[in-house]
N, C-alpha and C positions, 0 to 999 in steps of 0.2 A: 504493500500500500504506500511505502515511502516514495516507491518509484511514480504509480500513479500522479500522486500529491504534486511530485516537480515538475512531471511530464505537463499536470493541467496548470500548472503558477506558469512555468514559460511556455506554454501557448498564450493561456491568459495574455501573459507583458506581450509577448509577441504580438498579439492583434491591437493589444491598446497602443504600444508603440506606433504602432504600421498605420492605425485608422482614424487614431483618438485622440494623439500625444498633444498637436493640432487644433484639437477644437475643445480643449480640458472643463471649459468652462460648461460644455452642453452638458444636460440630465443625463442622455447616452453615456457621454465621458464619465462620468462622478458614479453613475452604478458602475459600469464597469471599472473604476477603480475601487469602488467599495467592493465588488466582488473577490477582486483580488487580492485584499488587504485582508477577508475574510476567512479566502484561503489559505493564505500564509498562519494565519494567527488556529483555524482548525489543523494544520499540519504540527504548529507551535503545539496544538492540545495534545493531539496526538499522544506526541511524544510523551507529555508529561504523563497524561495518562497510563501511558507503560512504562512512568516513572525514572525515563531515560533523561534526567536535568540536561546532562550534559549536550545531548543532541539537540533540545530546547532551546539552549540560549546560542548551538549555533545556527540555529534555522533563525531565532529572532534575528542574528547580526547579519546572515544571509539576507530577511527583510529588509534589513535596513539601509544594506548595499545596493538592494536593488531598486533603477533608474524608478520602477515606477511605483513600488509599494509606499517607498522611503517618502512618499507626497502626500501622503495622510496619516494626522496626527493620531491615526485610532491604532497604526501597528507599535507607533513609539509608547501609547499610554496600554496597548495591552503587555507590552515588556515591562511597563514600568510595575502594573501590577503583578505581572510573574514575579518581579525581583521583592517586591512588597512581600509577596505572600514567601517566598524561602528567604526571609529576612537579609536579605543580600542591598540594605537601604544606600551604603553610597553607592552600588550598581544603579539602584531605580534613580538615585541623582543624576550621575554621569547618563541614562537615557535621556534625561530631561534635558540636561545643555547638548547631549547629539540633536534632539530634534528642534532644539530651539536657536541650534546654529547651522543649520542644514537650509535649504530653499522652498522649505514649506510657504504654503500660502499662508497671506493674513492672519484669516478666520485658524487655519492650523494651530499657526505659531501660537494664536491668541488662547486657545484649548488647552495647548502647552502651560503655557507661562500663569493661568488660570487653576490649570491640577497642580503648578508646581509649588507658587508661592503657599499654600493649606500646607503641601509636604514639607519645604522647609519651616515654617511657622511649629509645624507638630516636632521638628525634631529638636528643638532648644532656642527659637525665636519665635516670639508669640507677636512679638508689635511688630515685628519688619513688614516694610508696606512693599507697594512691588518697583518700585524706581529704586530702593535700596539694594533688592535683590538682583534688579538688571545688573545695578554698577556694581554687586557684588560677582557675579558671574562673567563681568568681561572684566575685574582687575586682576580674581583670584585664580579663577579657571582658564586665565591665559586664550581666554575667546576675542577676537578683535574685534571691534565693532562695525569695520565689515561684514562680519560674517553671522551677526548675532542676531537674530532678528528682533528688533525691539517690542516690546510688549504694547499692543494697539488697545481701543477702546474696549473689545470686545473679552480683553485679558481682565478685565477689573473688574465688569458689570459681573451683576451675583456676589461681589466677594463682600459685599457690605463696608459703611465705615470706614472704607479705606484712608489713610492720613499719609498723604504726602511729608509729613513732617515729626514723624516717626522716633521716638527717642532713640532706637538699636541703631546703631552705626555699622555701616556695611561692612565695616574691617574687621567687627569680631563674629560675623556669622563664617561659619569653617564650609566652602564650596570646594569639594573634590576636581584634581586635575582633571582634565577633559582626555586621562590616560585609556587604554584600551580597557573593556570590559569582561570580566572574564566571569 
């Protein structure tokens, strides 16, 4: 069934590349990339389910390599919660700055940076707002702000109360190098 699994993920990319890559913006495009984000994350189950971690988190890095999964923010937050759930939490970080310095879209990035600021808050900063933790991610994690995608409107709305003026100082929230994930 492993082989199955790849065989349909690159057809999948294959046609979205070849027919969709192109027009990403249609319904057409966005199911069939939802679909394929699907597939990767049920092959990700798979494995777990026969309790294979190790083959899990390479099929997640596989996702994430690839041209066209790596475009929605649903394959980076289903790793994140893999890494949640086998308490591997600066992995589910370091997912967060892969996908929030990657060429996600907007709305993506915005999902991102939206799940991430709750995570870092729950791990030892409760008042960090999310302009603290941007500039915390591109001083400490060595992301250049080229590459970072900055957190848009759509990263804040839901989070409540948010206070741009935040007594935590970005220098002592502790954000993992941007090193490989293992």
């Amino acid at each position: 069934s492993r082989q199955i699994y790849l065989e349909e993920i690159m057809d999948w990319s294959d046609n979205y590349t070849e027919n969709m890559l192109n027009k990403s913006a249609s319904k057409e495009a966005k199911d069939a990339l939802s679909s394929i984000v699907k597939l990767w994350i049920a092959f990700c189950t798979m494995e777990i389910n026969l309790r294979q971690f190790k083959r899990a988190v390479k099929i997640f890095e596989d996702a994430l390599s690839d041209p066209v999964a790596s475009r929605s923010a649903d394959i980076y937050l289903a790793y994140v919660d893999y890494c949640k759930t086998r308490g591997k939490l600066s992995n589910a970080q370091k997912v967060y700055i892969k996908g929030i310095s990657s060429a996600l879209p907007q709305e993506d990035a915005d999902r991102l940076w939206a799940n991430f600021l709750p995570f870092i808050q729950s791990q030892g900063s409760p008042d960090l707002s999310m302009n603290q933790l941007y500039e915390a991610v591109r001083s400490e994690a060595g992301v250049g702000a080229d590459s970072l995608s900055p957190p848009g409107p759509g990263a804040t709305s839901g989070l409540g109360g948010e206070s741009e003026s935040s007594p935590t100082p970005a220098a002592s929230i502790h954000i993992e190098s941007s090193t490989p994930i293992h």
